[in-house]
KEKE-3310 file (N, C-alpha, C; in steps of 0.2 Angstrom, whole numbers, plus 5000, padded with zeros to 4 digits):
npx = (5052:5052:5068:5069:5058:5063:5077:5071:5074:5066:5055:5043:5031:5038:5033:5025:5030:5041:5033:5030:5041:5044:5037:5048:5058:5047:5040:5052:5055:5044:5033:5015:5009:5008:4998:4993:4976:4966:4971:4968:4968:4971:4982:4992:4996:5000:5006:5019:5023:5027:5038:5046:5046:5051:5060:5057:5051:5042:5029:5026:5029:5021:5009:5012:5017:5000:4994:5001:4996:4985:4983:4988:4979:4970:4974:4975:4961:4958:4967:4962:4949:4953:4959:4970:4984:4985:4996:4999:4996:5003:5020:5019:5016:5024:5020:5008:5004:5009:5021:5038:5044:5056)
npy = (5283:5281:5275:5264:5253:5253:5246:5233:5226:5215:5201:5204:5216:5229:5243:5244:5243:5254:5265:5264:5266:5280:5286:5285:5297:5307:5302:5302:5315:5319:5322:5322:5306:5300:5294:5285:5284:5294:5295:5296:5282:5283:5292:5289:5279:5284:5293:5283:5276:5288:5290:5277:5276:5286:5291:5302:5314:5325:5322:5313:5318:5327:5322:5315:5326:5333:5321:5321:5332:5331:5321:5325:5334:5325:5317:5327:5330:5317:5317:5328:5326:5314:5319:5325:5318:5307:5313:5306:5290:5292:5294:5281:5269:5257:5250:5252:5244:5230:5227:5226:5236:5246)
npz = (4876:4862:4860:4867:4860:4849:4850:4851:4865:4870:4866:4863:4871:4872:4866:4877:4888:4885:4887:4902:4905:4899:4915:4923:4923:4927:4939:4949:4948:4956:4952:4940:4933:4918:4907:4894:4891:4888:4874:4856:4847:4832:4833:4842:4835:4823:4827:4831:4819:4812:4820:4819:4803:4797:4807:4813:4824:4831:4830:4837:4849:4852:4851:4865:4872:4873:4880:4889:4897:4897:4906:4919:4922:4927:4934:4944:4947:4952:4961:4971:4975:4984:4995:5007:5012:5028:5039:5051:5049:5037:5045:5051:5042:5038:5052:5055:5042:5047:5049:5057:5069:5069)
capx = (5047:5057:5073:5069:5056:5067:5081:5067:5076:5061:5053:5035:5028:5043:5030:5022:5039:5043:5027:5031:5047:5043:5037:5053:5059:5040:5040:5059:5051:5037:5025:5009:5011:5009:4995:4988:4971:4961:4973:4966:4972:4975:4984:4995:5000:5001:5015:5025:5025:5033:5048:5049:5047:5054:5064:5054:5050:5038:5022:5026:5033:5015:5005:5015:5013:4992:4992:5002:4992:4974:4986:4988:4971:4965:4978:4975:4955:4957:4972:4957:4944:4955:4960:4977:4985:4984:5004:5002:4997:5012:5023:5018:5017:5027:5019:5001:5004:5010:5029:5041:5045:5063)
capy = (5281:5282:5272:5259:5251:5254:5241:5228:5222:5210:5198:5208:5222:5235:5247:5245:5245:5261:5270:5261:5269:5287:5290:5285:5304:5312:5300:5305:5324:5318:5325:5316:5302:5298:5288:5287:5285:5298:5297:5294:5278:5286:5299:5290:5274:5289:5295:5279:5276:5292:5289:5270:5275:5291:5293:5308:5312:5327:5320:5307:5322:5333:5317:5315:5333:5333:5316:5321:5338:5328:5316:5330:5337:5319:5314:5330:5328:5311:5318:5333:5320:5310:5322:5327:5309:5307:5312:5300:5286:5292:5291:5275:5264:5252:5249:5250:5238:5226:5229:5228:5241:5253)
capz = (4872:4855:4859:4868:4855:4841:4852:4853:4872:4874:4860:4864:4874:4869:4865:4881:4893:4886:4889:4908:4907:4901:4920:4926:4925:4930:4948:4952:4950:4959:4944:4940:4930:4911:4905:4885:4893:4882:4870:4851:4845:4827:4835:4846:4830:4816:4831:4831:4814:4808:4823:4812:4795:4793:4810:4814:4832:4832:4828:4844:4855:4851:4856:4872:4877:4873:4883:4897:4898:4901:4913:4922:4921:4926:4940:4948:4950:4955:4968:4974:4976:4989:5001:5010:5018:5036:5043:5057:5045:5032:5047:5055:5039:5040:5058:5053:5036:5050:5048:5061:5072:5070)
cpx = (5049:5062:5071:5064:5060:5072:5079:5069:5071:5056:5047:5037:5034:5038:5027:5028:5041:5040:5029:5035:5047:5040:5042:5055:5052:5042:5048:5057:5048:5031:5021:5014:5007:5006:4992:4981:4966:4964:4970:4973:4976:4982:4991:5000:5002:5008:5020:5025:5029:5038:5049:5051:5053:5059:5064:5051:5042:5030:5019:5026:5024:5010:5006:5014:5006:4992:4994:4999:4986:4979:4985:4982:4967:4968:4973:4968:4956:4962:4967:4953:4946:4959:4966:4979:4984:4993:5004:5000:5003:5017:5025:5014:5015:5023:5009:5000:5004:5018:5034:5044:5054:5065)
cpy = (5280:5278:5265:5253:5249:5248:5236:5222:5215:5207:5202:5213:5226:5241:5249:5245:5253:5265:5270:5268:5277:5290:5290:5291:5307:5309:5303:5314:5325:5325:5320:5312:5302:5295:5292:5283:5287:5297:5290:5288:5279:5289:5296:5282:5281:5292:5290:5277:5282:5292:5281:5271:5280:5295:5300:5309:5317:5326:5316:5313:5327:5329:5316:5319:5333:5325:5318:5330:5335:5324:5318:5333:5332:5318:5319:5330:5323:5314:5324:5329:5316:5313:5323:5319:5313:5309:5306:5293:5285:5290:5285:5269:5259:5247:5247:5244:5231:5223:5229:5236:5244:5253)
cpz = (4865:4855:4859:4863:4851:4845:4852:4859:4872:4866:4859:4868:4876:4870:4872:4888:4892:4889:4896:4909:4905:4908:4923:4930:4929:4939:4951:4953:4954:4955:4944:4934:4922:4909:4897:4887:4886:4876:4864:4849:4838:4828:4837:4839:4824:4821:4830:4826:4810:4811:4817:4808:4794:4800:4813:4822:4833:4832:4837:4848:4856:4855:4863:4875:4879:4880:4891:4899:4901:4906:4918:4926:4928:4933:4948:4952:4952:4962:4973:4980:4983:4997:5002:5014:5026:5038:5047:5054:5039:5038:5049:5050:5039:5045:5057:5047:5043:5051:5052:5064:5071:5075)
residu = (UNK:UNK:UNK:UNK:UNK:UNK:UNK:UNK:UNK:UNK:UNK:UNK:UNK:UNK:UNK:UNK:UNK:UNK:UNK:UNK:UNK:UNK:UNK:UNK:UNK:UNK:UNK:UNK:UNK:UNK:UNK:UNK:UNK:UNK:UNK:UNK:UNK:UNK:UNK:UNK:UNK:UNK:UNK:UNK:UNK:UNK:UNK:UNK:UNK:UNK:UNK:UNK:UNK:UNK:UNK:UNK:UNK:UNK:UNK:UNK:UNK:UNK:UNK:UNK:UNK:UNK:UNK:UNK:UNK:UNK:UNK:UNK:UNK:UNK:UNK:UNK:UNK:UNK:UNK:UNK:UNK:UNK:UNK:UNK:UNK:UNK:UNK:UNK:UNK:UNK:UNK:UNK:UNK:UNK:UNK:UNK:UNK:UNK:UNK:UNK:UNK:UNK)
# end
């Protein structure tokens, strides 16, 4: 969330690519995922102005934890709420999507 901005890879949405890619690591963990949902809009520009002006990361790094704390929070009622998968729907996919058979 900090470098890649700062490269500007893409003429626009830098800011919003990185956000993308801070789940990158969480999904390989198989962790909840990373949303700035709740997060106050001051809260989360007053962060990426001080990694800009002053190259400072802490302010970004406190934000990122509170956010991914309620993400957490949020993921996991919603993951309550929906129940355990089916095994015999996880295994057989591909085959219910409509998928050729193995």
């Amino acid at each position: 969330m900090v470098h890649l901005p700062n490269l500007q890879p893409f003429e626009d949405v830098n800011k919003r690519v990185s956000r993308l890619a801070a789940n990158i690591p969480l999904i390989f963990q198989n962790l909840c995922p990373l949303s700035f949902v709740d997060v106050p809009d001051r809260a989360y520009i007053d962060g990426i102005l001080v990694v800009y002006q002053l190259n400072r990361i802490e302010l970004l790094r406190d934000v990122f934890v509170w956010a991914y704390q309620r993400s957490c929070a949020r993921y996991s009622a919603i993951r309550k709420s929906l129940g355990d998968p089916d095994p015999f729907r996880l295994k057989y996919r591909t085959q219910i999507m409509g998928g050729s058979c193995l």
